[in-house]
C-alpha positions as CSV (number, residue, x, y, z in Angstrom):
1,X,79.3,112.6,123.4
2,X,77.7,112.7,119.8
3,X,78.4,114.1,116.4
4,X,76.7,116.9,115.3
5,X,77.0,115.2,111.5
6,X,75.1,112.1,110.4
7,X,75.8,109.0,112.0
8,X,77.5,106.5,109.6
9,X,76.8,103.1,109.0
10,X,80.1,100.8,108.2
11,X,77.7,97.3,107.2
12,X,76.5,97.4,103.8
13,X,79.1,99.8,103.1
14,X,81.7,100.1,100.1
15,X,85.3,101.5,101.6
16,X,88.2,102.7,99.6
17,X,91.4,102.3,102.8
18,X,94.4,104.2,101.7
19,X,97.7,102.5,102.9
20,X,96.1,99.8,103.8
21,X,99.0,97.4,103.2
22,X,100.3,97.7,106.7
23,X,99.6,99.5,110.0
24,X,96.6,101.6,111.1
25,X,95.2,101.2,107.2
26,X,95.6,97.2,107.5
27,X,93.5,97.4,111.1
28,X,91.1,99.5,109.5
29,X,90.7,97.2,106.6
30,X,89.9,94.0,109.0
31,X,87.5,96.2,111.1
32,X,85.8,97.4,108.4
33,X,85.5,93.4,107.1
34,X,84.5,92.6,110.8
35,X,81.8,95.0,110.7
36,X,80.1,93.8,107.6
37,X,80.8,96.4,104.9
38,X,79.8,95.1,101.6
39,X,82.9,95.7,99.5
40,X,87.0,96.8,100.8
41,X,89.2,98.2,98.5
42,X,93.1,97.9,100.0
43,X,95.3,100.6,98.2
44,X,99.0,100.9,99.2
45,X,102.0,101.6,97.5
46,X,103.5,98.2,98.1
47,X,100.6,96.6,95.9
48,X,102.3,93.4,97.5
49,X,101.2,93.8,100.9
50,X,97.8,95.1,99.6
51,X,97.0,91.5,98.4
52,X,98.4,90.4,101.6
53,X,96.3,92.1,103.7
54,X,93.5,91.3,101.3
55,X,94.3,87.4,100.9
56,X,94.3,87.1,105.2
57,X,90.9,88.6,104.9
58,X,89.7,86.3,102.3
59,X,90.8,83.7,104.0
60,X,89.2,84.6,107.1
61,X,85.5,83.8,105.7
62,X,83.2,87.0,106.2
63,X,80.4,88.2,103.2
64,X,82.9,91.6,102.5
65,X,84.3,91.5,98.6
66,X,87.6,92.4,99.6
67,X,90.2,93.2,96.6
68,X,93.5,95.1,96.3
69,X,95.3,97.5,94.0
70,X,98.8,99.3,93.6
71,X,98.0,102.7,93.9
72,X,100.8,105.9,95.0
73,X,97.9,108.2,96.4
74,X,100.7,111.2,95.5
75,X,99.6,110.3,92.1
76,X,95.8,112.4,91.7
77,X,95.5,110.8,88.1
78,X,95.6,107.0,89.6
79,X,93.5,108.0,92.6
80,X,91.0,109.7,90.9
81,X,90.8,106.7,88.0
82,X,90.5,104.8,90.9
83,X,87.7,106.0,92.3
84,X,86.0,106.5,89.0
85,X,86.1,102.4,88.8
86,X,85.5,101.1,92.4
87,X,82.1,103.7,91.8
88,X,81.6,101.9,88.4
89,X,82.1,98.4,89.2
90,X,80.5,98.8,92.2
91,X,77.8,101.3,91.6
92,X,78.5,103.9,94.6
93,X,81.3,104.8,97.0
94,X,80.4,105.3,100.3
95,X,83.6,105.3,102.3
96,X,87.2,106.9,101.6
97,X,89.3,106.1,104.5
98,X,92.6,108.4,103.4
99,X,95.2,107.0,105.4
100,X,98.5,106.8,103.5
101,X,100.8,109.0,105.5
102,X,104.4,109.3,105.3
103,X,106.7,111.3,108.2
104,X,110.3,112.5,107.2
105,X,112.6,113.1,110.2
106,X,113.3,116.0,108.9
107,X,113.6,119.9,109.5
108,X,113.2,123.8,108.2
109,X,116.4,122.9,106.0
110,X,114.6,119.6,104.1
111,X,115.0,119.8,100.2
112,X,112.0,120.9,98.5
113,X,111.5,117.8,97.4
114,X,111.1,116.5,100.9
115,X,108.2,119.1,101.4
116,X,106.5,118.3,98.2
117,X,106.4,115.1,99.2
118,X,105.4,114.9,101.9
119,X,102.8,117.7,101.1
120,X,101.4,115.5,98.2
121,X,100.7,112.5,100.2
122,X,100.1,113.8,104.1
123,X,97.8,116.7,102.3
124,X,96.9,116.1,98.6
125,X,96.0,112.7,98.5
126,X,92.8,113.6,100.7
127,X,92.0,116.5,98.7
128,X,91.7,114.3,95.2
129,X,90.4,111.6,96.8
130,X,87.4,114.0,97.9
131,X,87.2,115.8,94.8
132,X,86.4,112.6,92.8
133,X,84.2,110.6,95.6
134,X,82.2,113.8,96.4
135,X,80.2,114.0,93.2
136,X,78.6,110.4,93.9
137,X,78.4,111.2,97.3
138,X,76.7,114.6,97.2
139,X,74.2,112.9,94.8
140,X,72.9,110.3,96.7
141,X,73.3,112.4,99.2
142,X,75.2,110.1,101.6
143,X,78.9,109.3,102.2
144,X,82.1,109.7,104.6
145,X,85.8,110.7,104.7
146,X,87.9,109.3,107.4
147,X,90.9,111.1,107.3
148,X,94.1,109.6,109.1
149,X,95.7,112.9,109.9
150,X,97.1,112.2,113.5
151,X,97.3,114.2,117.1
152,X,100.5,115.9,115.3
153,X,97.8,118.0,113.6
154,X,96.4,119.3,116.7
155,X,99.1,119.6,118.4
156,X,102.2,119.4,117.0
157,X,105.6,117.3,117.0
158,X,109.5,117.7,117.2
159,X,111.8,116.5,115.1
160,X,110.1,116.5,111.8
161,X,108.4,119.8,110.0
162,X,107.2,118.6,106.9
163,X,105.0,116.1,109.0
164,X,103.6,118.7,111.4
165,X,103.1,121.1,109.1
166,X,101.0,118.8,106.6
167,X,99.1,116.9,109.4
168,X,98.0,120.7,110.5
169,X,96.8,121.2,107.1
170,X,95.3,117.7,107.0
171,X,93.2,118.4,110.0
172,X,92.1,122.0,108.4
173,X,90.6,119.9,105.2
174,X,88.9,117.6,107.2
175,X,87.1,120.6,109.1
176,X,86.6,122.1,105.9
177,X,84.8,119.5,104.2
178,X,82.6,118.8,107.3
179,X,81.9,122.6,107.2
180,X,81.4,122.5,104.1
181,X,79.1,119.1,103.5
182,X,78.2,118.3,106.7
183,X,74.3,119.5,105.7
184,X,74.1,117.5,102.8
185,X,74.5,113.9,104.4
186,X,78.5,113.9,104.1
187,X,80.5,112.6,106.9
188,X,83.9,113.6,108.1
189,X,86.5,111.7,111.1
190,X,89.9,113.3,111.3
191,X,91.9,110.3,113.2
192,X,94.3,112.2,115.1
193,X,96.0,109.1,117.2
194,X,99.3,109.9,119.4
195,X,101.6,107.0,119.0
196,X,100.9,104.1,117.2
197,X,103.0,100.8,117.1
198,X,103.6,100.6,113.0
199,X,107.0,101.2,110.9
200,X,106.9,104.9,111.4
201,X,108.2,104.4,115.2
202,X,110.5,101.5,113.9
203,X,113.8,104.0,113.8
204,X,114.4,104.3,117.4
205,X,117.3,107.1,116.9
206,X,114.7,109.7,115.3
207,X,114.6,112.5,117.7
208,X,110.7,112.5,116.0
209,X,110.1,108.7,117.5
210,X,111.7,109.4,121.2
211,X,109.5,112.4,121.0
212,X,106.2,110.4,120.2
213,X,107.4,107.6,122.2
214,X,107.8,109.6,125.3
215,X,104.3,112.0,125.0
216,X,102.0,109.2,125.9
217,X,100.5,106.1,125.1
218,X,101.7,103.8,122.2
219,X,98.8,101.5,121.0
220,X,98.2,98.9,118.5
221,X,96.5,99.7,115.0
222,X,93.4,98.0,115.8
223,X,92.5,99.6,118.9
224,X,93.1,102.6,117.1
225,X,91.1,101.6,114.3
226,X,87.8,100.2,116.5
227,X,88.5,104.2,117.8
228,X,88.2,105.2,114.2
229,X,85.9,103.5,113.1
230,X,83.6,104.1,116.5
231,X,83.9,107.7,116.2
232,X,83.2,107.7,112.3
233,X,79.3,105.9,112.8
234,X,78.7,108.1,115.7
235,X,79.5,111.4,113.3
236,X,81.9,112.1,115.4
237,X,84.3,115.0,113.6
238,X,87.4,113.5,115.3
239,X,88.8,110.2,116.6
240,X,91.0,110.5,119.5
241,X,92.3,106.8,121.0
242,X,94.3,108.4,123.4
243,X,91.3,110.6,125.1
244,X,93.8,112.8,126.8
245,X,94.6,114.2,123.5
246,X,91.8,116.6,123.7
247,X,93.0,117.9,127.3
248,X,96.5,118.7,125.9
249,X,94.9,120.7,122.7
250,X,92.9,122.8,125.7
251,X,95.8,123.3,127.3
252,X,97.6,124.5,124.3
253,X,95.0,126.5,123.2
254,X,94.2,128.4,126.8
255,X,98.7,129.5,126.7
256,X,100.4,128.4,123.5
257,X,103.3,130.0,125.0
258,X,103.7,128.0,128.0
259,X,102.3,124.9,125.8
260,X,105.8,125.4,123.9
261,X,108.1,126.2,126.7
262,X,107.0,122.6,128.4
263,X,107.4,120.5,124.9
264,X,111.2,122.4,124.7
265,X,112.3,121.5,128.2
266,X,110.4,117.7,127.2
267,X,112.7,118.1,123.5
268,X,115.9,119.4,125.6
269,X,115.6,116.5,128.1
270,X,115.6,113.7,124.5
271,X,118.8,115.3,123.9
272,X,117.5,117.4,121.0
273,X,116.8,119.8,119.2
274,X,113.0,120.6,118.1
275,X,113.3,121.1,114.0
């Protein structure tokens, strides 16, 4: 099946990867290297693991510039400076990959600070990152957004509310900037994986991890990023690694009510309680 939006081309490009210190960012990272994009930025948090992720790919030989920085994406001053000098030292930007996500484990009850959060870095981070790269983007009319924003978006998930409600939201953006750009040579891939073997299904007594864990297929970052990034250069507007993701969305969409009912008996039988 393809896109309805402009295919995109990942050689020759210059990519921006959001926590790409570790997990699905990292995979991104080396496929984006692997594919021959001209220059990869690797932001994360831990500006530590950045550089490692960049020094393996260095290493690795390859024509992609590949560099590092410390960046919290919660932060819209830094991302925005950011993007203001990867577009001056570089010339353009052609690629945000917005992936830095966090999850919570927690429910309705969660301090405010917990939502904000989770809300400033699940949500926010891709609406700064857009509002600075667009500009450039819009101009030479040409660019993409690959938003990590997870099947927890279209669907949903137990055990943590600040994370489904913000992936929900997430999605939304993505739709709206495709909606919204789509005509004028911008590109948009919501990545909406189900599980995905990285630190955020490392805490085995989350009732959030059983819950992924047990709704289907766990895979490794890279084959969800070769998903990603497959989906991205074919305009695709989402990525879904696990196919059968789109089966369960029409399932939830043709009887919400019964949808629910089956995920509470699936939440009852984890011995929880959905929050």
């Amino acid at each position: 099946m393809s896109g309805e939006q402009r295919a995109f081309r990942s050689a020759g490009a210059v990519a921006l990867v959001t926590g790409g210190g570790s997990g699905i960012g990292a995979a991104i990272a080396t496929e984006l290297v692997a594919r021959g994009a001209t220059a990869v930025v690797i932001a994360d948090l831990d500006g530590a693991a950045a550089e490692a992720v960049a020094g393996r790919l260095r290493g690795e030989g390859g024509s992609s510039v590949v560099t590092s920085v410390q960046l919290d994406v919660a932060d819209a001053t830094s991302l925005r400076s950011l993007v203001g000098r990867l577009e001056t030292e570089h010339g353009r930007l052609d690629l945000v990959c917005s992936n830095a996500g966090i999850g919570t484990g927690a429910g309705v009850d969660a301090p405010v600070a917990v939502w904000q959060r989770a809300w400033d870095i699940n949500l926010m981070a891709h609406v700064h990152a857009a509002d600075a790269a667009l500009p450039g983007m819009l101009a030479r009319g040409s660019g993409a957004f690959l938003h990590t924003c997870s099947a927890a978006g279209l669907l949903t998930i137990a055990g943590d509310a600040p994370y489904a409600v913000t992936k929900h939201a997430a999605v939304a953006f993505a739709e709206w900037l495709a909606l919204t750009y789509g005509d004028q040579g911008i590109t948009v891939t919501a990545l909406c994986p189900l599980g995905v073997e990285t630190g955020m299904l490392a805490v085995d007594d989350m009732l959030a991890t059983r819950f992924v864990r047990g709704t289907g297929r766990v895979l490794a970052p890279d084959v969800v990023a070769t998903s990603a990034l497959e989906a991205l250069e074919a305009g695709e507007m989402l990525a879904l690694p696990q196919p059968e993701v789109a089966a369960m969305e029409q399932a939830r969409a043709a009887d919400r009510g019964m949808w629910l009912a089956r995920l509470r008996r699936a939440v009852a039988a984890l011995g929880g309680q959905a929050s």
